[in-house]
C-alpha positions as CSV (number, residue, x, y, z in Angstrom):
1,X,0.0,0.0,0.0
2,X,1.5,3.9,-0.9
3,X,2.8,5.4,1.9
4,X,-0.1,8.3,3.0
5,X,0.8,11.9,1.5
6,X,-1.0,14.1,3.7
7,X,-2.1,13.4,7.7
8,X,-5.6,14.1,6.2
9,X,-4.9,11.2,4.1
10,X,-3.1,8.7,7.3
11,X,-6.5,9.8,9.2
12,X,-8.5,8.4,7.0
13,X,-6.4,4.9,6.9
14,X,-6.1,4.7,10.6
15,X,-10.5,5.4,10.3
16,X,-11.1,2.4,7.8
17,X,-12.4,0.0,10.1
18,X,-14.7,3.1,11.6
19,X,-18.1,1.4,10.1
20,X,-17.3,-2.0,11.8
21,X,-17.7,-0.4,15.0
22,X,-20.3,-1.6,17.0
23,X,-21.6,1.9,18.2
24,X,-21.8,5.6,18.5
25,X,-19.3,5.1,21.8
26,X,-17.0,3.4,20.2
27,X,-16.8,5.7,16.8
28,X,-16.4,8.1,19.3
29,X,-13.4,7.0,21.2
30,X,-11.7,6.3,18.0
31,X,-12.2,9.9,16.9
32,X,-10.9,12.0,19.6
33,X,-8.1,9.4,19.9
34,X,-7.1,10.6,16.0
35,X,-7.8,13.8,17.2
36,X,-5.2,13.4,20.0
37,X,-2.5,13.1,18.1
38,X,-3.0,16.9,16.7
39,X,-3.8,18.4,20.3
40,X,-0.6,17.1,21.4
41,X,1.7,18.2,19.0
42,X,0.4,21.9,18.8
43,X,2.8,24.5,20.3
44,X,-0.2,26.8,21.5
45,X,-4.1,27.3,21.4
46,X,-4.1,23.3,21.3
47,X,-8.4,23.7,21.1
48,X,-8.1,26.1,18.0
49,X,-5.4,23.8,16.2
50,X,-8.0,20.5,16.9
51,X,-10.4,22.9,15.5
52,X,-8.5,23.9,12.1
53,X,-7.7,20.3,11.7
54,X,-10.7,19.3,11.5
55,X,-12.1,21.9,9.7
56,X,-9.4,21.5,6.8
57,X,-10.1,17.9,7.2
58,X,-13.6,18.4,6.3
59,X,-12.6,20.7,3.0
60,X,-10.0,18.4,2.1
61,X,-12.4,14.9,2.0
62,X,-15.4,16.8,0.8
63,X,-15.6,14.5,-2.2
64,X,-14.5,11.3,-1.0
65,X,-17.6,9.0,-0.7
66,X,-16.3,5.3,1.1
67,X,-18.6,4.3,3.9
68,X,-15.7,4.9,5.9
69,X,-14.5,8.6,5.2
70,X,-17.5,10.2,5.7
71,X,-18.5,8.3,8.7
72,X,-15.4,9.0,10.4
73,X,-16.4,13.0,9.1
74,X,-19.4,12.8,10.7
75,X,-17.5,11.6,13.7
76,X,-15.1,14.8,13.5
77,X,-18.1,17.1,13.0
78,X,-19.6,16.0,16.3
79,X,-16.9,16.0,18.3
80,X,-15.8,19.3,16.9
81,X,-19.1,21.1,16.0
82,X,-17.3,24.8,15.8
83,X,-14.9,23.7,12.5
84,X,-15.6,25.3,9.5
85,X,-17.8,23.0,7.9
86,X,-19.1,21.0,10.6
87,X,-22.5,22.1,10.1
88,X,-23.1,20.6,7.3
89,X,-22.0,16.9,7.0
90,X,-24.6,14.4,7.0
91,X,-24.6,11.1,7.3
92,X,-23.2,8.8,4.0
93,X,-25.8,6.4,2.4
94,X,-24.4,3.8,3.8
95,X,-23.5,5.1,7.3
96,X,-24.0,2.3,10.0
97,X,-27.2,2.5,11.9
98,X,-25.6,4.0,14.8
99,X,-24.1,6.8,12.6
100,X,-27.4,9.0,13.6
101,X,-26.7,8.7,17.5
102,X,-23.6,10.5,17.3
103,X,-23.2,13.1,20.3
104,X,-26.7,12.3,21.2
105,X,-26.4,12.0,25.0
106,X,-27.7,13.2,28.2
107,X,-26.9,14.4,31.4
108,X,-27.7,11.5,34.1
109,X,-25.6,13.2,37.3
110,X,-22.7,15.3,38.0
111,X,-20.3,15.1,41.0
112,X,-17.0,16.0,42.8
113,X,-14.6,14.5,44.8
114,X,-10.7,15.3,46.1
115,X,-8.5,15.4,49.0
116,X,-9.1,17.4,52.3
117,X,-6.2,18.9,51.6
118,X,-6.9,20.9,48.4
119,X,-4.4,19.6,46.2
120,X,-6.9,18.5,44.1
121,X,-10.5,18.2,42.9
122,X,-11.6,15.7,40.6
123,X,-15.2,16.1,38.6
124,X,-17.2,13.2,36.7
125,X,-20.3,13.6,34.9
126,X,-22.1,10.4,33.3
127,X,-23.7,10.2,30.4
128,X,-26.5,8.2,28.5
129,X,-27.4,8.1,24.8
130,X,-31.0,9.0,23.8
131,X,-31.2,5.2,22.1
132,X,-29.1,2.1,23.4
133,X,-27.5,1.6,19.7
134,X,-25.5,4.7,20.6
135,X,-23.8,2.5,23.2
136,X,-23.4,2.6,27.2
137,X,-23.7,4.6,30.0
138,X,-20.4,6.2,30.6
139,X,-18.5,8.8,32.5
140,X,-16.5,11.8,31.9
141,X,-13.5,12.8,34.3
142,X,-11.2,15.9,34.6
143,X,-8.8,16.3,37.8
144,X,-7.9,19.6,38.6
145,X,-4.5,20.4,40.1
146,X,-4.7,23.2,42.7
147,X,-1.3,23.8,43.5
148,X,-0.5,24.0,39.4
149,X,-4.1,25.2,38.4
150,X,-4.8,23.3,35.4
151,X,-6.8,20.6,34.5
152,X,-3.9,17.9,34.4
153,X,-5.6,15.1,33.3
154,X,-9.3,14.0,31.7
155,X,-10.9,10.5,30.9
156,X,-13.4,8.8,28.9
157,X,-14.7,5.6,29.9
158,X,-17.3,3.2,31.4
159,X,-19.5,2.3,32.5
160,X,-20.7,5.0,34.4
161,X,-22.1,2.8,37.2
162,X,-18.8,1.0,37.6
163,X,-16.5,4.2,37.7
164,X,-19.0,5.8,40.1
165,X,-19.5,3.2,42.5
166,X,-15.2,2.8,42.6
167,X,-15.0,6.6,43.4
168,X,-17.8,6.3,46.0
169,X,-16.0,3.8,47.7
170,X,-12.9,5.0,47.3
171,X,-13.8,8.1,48.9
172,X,-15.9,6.2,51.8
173,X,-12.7,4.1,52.6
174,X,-10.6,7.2,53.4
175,X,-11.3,9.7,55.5
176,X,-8.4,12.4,54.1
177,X,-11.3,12.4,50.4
178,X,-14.1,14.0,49.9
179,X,-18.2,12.8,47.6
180,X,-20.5,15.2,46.9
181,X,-22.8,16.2,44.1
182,X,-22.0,18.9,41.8
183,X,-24.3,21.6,39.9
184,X,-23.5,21.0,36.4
185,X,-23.2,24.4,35.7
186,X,-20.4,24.7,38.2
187,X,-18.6,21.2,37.0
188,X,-18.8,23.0,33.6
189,X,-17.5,26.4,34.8
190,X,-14.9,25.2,36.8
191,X,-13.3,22.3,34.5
192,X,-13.5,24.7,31.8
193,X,-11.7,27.5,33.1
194,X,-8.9,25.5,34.1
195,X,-9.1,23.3,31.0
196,X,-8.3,27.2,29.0
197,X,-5.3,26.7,30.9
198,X,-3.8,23.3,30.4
199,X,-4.9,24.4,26.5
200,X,-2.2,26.6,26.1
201,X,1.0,25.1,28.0
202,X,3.6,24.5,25.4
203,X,4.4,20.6,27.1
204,X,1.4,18.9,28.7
205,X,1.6,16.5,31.5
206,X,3.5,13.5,30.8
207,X,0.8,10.9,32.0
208,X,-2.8,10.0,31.3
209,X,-5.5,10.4,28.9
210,X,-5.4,14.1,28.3
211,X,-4.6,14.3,24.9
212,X,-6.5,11.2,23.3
213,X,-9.7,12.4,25.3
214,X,-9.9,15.9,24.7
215,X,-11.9,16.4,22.1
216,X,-14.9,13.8,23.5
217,X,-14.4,15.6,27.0
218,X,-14.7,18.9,25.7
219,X,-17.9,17.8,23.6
220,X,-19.7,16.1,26.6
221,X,-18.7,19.2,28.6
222,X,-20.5,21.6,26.4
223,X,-23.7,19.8,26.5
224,X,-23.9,20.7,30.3
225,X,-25.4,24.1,31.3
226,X,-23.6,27.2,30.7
227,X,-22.2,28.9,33.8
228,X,-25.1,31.8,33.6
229,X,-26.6,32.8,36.7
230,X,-24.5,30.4,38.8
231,X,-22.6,31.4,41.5
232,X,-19.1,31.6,41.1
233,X,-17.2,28.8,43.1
234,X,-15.1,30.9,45.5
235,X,-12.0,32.9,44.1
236,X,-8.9,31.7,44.5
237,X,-7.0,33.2,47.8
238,X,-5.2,36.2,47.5
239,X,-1.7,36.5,49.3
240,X,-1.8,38.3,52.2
241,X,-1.3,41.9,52.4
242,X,1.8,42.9,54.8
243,X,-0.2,43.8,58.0
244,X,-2.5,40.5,56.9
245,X,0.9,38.4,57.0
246,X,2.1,40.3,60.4
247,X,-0.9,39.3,62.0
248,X,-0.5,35.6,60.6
249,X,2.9,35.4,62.0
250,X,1.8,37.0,65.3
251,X,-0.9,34.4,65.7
252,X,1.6,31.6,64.7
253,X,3.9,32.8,67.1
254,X,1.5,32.6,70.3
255,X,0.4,29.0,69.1
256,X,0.4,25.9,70.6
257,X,2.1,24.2,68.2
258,X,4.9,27.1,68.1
259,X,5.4,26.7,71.7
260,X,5.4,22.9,71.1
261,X,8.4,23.1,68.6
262,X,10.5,25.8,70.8
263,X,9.5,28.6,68.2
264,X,8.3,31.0,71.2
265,X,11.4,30.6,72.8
266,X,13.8,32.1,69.8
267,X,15.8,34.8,70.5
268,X,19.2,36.5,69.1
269,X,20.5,35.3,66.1
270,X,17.7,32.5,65.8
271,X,14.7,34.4,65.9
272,X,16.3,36.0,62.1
273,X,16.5,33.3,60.9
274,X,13.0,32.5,62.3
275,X,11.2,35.4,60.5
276,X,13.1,34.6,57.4
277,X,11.9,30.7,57.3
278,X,8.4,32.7,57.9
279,X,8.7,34.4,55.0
280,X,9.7,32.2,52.8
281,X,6.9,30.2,53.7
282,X,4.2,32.9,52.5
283,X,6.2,33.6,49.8
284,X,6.2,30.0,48.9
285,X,2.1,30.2,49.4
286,X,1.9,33.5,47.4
287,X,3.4,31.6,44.0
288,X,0.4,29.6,43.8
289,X,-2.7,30.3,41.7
290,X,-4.5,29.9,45.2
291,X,-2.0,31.9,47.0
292,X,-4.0,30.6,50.8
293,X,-1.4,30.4,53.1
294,X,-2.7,27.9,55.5
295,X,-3.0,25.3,52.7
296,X,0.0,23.0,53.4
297,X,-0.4,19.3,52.7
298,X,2.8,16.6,51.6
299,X,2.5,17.7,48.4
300,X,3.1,21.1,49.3
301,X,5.6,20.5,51.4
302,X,7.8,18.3,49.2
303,X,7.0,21.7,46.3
304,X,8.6,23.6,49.2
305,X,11.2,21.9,50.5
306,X,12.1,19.6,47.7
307,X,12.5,22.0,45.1
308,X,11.0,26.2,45.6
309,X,13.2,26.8,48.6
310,X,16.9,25.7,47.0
311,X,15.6,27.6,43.9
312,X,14.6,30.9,44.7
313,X,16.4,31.5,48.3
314,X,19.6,31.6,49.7
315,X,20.1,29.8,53.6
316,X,22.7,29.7,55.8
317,X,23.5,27.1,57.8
318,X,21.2,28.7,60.6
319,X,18.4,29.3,57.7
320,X,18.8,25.4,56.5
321,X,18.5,23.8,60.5
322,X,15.7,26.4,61.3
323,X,13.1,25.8,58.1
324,X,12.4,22.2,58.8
325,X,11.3,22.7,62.4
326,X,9.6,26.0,61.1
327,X,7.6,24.1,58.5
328,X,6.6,21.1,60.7
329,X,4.7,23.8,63.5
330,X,3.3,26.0,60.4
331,X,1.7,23.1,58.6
332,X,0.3,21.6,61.9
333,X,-1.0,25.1,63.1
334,X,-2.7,25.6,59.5
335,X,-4.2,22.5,59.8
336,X,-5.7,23.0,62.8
337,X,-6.8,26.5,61.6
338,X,-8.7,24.7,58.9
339,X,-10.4,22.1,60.7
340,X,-8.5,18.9,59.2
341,X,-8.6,15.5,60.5
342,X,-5.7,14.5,63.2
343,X,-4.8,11.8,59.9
344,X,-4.3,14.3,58.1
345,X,-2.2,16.4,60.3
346,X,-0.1,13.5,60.9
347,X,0.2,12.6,57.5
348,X,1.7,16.1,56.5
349,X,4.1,16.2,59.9
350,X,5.5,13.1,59.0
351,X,5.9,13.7,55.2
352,X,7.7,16.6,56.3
353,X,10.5,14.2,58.8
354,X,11.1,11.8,55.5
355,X,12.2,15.1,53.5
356,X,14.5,16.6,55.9
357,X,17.5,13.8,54.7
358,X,16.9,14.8,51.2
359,X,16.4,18.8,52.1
360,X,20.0,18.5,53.4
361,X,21.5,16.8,51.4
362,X,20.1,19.2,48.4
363,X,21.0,21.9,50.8
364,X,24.6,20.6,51.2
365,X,24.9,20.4,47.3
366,X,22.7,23.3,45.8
367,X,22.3,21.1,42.9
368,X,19.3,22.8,42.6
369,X,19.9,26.1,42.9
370,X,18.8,28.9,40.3
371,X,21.8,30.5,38.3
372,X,20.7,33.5,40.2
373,X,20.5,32.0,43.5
374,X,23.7,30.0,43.2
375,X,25.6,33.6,41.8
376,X,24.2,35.0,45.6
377,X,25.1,32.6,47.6
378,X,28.9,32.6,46.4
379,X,28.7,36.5,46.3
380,X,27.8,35.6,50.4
381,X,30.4,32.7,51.2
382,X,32.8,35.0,49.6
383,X,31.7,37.6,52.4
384,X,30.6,40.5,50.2
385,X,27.9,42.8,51.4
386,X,25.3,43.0,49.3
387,X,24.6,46.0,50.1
388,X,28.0,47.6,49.7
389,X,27.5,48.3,45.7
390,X,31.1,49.1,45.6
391,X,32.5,45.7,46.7
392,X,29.6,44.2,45.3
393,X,30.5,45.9,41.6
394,X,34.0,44.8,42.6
395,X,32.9,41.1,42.9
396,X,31.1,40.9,39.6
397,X,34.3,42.0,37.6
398,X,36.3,39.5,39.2
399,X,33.9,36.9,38.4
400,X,32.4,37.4,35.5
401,X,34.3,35.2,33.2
402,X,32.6,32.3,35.9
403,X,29.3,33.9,36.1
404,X,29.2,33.8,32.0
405,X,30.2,30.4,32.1
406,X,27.7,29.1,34.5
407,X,24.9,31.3,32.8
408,X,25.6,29.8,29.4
């Protein structure tokens, strides 16, 4: 067989089994997984590139009349009803007898589930077709990662029951999740906005469904109701103002679970280093997209101390013994301030403990600092006042050949 010219023209070999199908469902799965393949390549706007695929695809094989090519159009019209085109592809004459039931599906229930923590929130709507030759009951899934605030992963599958009764008990069997029913108009609004997002990231998470599924998740999700008159799910946190994060520290400072870790007791050189461990943990909260800074879980922690911290700020040895101890009491005061369960508390404080070999030794390295930071932190060793401009101008010329090399 010749090797396909065009991708118009490998679509429509990888679709020539479409008709054998045995329903709508399964035409359907096949579709957005063809349609994968262009949302994951784009470089930006991956919704508007499906789009222009499909609407080229649709000028391109406006002639060709196999069962099989303008099934698998019909297919890419319903998945993708605002392509140029889309509007007006019918069904071939000899379309299979499911070809009709395309996108024909209703809402049957809408829910939410995720972690006490806030990390993340997961929503699932299922789905039924109008007649059972469009196939089975099945569900729709996006999860929605808080702490990078995009939708980082959807699915497609069934059936619905199944996948609803495994989340139910899923969520029954541990206390640190959360089941509830959703207003579809918020599922909608909410997966949506942060779908916009993960749309435009020039690399998409490595694992999961996202790309292959895209284009059926995005068609099931506009069939919900549109986000008018709803109430908006609660903005995300703002970052503190300065008197706001003064009054946070203050209140830290008098807690019990300061007290418990020694933090009352700080004084001299210590209680520096203190305030600066403090600060770099709101500053740690305020580079989220929900900048709350009583939202610590493992997750968070390991972001913090695994990875921001080495990054973005430069510790001395005081800094580097202080944060860990710091970050244990702040994370089990928030917690407290948030009404979590003591599992949860415990699972945070001892997530913490199992990072602070790993905190040191990256510490000890600074194998992960930032160009930037690293630059600082010699500029320091070498015992240069950054605020002295001459000695630090002074510093830069006799280093720059270094600093050029460790920029380039």
């Amino acid at each position: 067989m010749a090797t396909p010219q065009t991708p118009y023209d490998a679509v429509l070999h990888a679709a020539r089994d479409v008709t054998r199908l045995d329903c709508a469902l399964d035409a359907e799965i096949l579709g957005t997984a063809l349609l994968g393949s262009v949302y994951a390549i784009a470089e930006d706007d991956r919704e508007r590139a499906v789009r222009e695929f499909v609407g080229g695809f649709l000028a391109a094989t406006s002639r060709r009349r196999s069962a099989a090519a303008t099934t698998i159009r019909l297919v890419f019209a319903t998945l993708v009803p605002e392509a140029e085109g889309a509007g007006r592809v019918k069904p071939g004459a000899h379309a299979p007898s499911w070809a009709t039931r395309l996108g024909r599906v209703r809402l049957t229930g809408a829910y939410a589930y995720g972690d006490v923590y806030g990390d993340q929130t997961s929503y699932l709507a299922t789905f039924a077709y109008d007649d059972e030759t469009g196939g089975p009951e099945h569900a729709v899934v996006a999860l929605i990662d808080h702490n990078i605030g995009i939708a980082k992963d959807v699915f497609v599958g069934g059936p619905a029951d199944r996948i609803l009764d495994q989340v139910r008990q899923m969520c029954a069997d541990d206390e640190l999740t959360w089941f509830r029913t959703e207003d579809p108009a918020r599922l909608r609004q909410e997966v949506a906005r942060h779908l916009a997002v993960t749309d435009a990231l020039g690399d998409l998470p490595d694992e999961g469904s996202l790309a292959t599924d895209r284009a059926l998740f995005g068609a099931r999700l506009a069939l919900l109701p549109a986000p008018v008159g709803v109430p908006a799910a609660p903005a995300p946190v703002e970052p503190p103002s300065p008197a706001e994060r003064t009054e946070l520290i203050r209140a830290f400072l008098a807690s019990p679970e300061a007290v418990r870790h020694g933090l009352d007791r700080v004084d001299g050189d210590d209680l520096a280093s203190l305030h600066f461990c403090l600060s770099l943990l709101l500053d740690h909260s305020a580079s989220f997209p929900d900048a709350d800074p009583l939202r610590w879980s493992p997750a968070v922690a390991g972001l913090f101390l695994l990875d921001w911290v080495h990054r973005r700020a430069v510790l001395d040895m005081d800094d580097a013994a202080m944060l860990p101890r710091v970050l244990r009491a702040w994370a089990t005061w928030t917690a407290r301030r948030r009404g979590l369960p003591a599992a949860a508390v415990t699972q945070t404080d001892s997530a913490i403990e199992e990072m602070i070999p790993e905190f040191a030794r990256l510490y000890s390295t600074g194998e992960r600092r930032s160009p930037a930071t690293a630059a600082v932190a010699q500029l320091m060793a070498d015992g240069v006042d950054p605020n002295d401009p001459e000695a630090l101008d002074a510093w830069i010329e006799a280093n720059r050949q270094r600093l050029g090399d460790d920029n380039a």
